[in-house]
Backbone bond lengths (Angstrom), bond angles and torsions (degrees), N, CA, C in turn:
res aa  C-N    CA-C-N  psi(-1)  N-CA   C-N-CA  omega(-1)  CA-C   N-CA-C  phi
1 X - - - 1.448 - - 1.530 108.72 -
2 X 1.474 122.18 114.82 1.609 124.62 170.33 1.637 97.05 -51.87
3 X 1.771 96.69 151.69 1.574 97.94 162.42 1.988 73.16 -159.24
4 X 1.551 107.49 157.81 0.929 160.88 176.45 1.588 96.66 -49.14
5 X 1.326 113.96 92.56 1.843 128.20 177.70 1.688 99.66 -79.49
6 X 1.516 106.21 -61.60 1.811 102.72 -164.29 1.799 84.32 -155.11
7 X 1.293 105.31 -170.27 1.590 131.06 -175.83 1.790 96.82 -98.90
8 X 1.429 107.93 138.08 1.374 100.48 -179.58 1.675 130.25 -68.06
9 X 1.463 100.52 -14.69 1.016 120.74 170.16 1.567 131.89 -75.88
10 X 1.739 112.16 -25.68 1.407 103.83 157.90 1.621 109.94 -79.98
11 X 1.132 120.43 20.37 1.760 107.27 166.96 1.682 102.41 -71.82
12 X 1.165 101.09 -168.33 1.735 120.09 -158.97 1.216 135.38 171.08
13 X 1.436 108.99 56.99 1.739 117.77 -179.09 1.218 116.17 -14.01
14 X 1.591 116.04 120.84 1.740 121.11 -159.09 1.180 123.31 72.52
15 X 1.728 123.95 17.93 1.158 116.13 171.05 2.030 109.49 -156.02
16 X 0.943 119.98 163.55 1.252 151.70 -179.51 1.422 134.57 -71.32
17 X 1.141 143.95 110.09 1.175 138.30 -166.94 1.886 110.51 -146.03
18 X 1.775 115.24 117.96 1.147 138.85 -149.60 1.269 75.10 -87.05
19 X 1.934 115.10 158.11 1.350 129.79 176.97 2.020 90.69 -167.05
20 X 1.220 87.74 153.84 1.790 118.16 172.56 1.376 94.61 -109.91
21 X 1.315 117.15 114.59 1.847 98.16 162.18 1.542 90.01 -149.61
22 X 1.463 99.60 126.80 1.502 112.74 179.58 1.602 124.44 54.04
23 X 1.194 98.81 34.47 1.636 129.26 -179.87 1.767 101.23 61.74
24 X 1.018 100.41 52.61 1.623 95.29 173.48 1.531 89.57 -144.80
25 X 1.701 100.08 147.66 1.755 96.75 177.29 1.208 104.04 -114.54
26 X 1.187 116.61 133.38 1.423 147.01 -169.93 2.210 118.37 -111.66
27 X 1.159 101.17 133.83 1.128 98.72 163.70 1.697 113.59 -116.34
28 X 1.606 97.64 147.75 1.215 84.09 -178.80 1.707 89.43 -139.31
29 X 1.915 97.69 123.82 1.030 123.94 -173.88 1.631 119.83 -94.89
30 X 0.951 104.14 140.54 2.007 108.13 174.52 1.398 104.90 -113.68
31 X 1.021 131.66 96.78 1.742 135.73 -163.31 2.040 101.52 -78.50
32 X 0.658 119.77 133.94 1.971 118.01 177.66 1.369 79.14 -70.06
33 X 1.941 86.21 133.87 1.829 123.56 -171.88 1.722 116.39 46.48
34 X 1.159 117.28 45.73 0.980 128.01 -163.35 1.665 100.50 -138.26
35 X 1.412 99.01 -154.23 1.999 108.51 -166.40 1.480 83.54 -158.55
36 X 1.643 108.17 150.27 1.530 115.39 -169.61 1.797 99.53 -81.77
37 X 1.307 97.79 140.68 1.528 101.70 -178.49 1.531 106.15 -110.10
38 X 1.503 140.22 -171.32 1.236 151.03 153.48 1.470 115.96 -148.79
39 X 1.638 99.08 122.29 1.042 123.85 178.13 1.431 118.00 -133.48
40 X 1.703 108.57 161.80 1.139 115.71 177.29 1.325 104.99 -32.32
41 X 1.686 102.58 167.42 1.811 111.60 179.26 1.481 98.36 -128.99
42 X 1.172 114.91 20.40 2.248 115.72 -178.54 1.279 100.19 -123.12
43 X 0.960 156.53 136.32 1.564 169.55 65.44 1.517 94.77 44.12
44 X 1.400 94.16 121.16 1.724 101.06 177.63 1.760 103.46 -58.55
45 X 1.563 94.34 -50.19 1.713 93.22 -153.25 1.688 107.26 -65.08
46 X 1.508 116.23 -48.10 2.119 97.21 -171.67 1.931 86.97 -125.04
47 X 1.490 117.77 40.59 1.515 110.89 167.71 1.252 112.05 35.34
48 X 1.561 109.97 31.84 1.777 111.95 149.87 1.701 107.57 -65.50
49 X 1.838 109.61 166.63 1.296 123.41 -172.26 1.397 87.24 -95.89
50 X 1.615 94.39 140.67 1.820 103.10 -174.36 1.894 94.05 -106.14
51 X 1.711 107.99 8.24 1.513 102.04 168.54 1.693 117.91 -57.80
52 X 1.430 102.44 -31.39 1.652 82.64 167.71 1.991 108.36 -123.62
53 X 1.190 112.16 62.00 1.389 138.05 123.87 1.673 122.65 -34.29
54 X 1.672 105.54 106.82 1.433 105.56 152.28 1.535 130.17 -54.30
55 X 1.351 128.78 131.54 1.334 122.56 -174.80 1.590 103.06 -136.00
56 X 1.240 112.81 111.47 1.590 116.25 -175.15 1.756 112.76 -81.35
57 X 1.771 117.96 -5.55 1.024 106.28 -158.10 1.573 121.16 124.29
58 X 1.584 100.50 -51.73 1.235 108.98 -179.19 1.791 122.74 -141.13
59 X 1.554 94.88 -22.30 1.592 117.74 156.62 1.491 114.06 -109.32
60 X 1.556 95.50 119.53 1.838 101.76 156.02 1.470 117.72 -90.37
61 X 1.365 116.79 117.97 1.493 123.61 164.59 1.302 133.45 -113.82
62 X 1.732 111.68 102.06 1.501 102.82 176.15 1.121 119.73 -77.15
63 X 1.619 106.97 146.44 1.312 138.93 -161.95 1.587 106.53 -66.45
64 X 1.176 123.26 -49.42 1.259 131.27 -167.50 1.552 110.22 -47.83
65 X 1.746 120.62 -42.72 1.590 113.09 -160.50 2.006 89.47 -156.55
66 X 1.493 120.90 3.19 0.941 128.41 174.11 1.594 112.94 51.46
67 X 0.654 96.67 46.32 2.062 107.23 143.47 1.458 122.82 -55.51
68 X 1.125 124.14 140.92 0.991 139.25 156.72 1.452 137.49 -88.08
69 X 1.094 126.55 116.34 1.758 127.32 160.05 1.347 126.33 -121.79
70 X 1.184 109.83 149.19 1.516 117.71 -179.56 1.503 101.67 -89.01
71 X 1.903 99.97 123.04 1.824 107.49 179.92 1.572 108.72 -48.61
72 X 1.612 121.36 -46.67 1.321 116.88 -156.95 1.437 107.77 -78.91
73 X 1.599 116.55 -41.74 1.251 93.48 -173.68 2.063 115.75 -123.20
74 X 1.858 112.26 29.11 0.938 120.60 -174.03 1.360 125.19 43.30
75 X 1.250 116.25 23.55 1.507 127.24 171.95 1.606 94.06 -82.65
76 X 1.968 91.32 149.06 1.917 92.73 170.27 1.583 114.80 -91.35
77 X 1.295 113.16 156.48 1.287 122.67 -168.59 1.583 98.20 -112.73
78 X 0.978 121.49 -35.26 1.530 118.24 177.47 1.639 113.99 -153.34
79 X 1.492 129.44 107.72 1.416 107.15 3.54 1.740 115.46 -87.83
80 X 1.296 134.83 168.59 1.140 136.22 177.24 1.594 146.10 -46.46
81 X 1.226 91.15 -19.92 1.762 112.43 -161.94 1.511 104.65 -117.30
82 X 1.500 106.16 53.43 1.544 120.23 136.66 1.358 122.78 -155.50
83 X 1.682 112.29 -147.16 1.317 107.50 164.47 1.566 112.35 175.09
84 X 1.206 125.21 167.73 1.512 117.52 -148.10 1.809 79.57 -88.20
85 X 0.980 124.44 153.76 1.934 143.11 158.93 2.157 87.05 -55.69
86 X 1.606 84.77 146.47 2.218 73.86 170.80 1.931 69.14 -130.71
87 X 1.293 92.81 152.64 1.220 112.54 156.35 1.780 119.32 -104.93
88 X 1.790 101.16 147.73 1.792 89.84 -170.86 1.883 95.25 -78.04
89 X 1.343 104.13 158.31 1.351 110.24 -138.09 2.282 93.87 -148.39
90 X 1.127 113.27 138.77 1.962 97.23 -165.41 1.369 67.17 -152.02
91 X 1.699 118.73 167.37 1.257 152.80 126.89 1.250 130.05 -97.80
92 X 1.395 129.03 103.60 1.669 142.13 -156.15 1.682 95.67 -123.57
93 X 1.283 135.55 118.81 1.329 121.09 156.07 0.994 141.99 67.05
94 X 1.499 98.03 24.26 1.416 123.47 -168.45 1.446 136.14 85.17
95 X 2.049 100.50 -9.33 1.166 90.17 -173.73 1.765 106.00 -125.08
96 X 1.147 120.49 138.69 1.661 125.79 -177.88 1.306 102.56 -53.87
97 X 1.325 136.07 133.20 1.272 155.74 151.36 1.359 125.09 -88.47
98 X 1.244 133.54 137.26 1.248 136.30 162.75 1.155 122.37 -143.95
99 X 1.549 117.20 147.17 1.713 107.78 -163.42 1.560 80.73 -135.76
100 X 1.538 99.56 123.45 2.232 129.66 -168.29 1.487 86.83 -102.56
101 X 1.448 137.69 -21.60 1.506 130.43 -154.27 1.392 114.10 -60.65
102 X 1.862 124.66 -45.19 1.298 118.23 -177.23 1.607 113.73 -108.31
103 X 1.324 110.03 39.66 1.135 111.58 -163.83 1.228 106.10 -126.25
104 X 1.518 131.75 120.81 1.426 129.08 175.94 1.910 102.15 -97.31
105 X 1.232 109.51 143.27 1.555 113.71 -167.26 1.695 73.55 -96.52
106 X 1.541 106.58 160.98 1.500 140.71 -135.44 1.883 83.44 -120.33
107 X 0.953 119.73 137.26 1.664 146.28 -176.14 1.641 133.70 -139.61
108 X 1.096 137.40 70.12 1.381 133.07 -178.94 1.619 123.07 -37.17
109 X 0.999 129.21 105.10 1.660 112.92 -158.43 1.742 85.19 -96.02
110 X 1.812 98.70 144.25 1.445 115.26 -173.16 1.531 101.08 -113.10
């Protein structure tokens, strides 16, 4: 079920915007030359919050142990062998939608 992430208008090509939707936290990214995506908001590897995540535009890096992901397609860049969960993600009426319901967010087990 979509529910209401942010207003379409705080998006921002090359940048990031934190959301609660359906008690799951979600980021929802606009990658430069890209289309806004939504993805998990926890760090696969120790389920840190990637809300305060560096985002250059085109690399997301959480702060906590510095991982890497690619904005457009939430694959990891360093190390390789994961990737952020994307949630399917629409713009209706100004406001960003995202539906968290069939989606399990992605976890490295240690």
């Amino acid at each position: 079920m979509f529910a209401k992430a942010c207003d379409e208008t705080d998006l921002r090509e090359g940048k990031y915007e934190v959301a609660a939707v359906n008690r799951t936290l979600v980021l929802v990214v606009w990658p430069k030359d890209g289309q806004p995506r939504a993805f998990q908001g926890m760090c696969p590897h120790a389920k840190e919050p990637l809300a305060d995540a560096f985002f250059d535009g085109k690399v997301l890096t959480c702060r906590h142990h510095d991982w890497t992901f690619d904005g457009a397609s939430g694959a990891c860049i360093l190390p390789t062998k994961c990737a952020l969960a994307e949630y399917p993600l629409k713009i209706e009426g100004g406001e960003v939608l995202v539906d968290t319901a069939d989606v399990l967010a992605n976890y490295i087990a240690h």
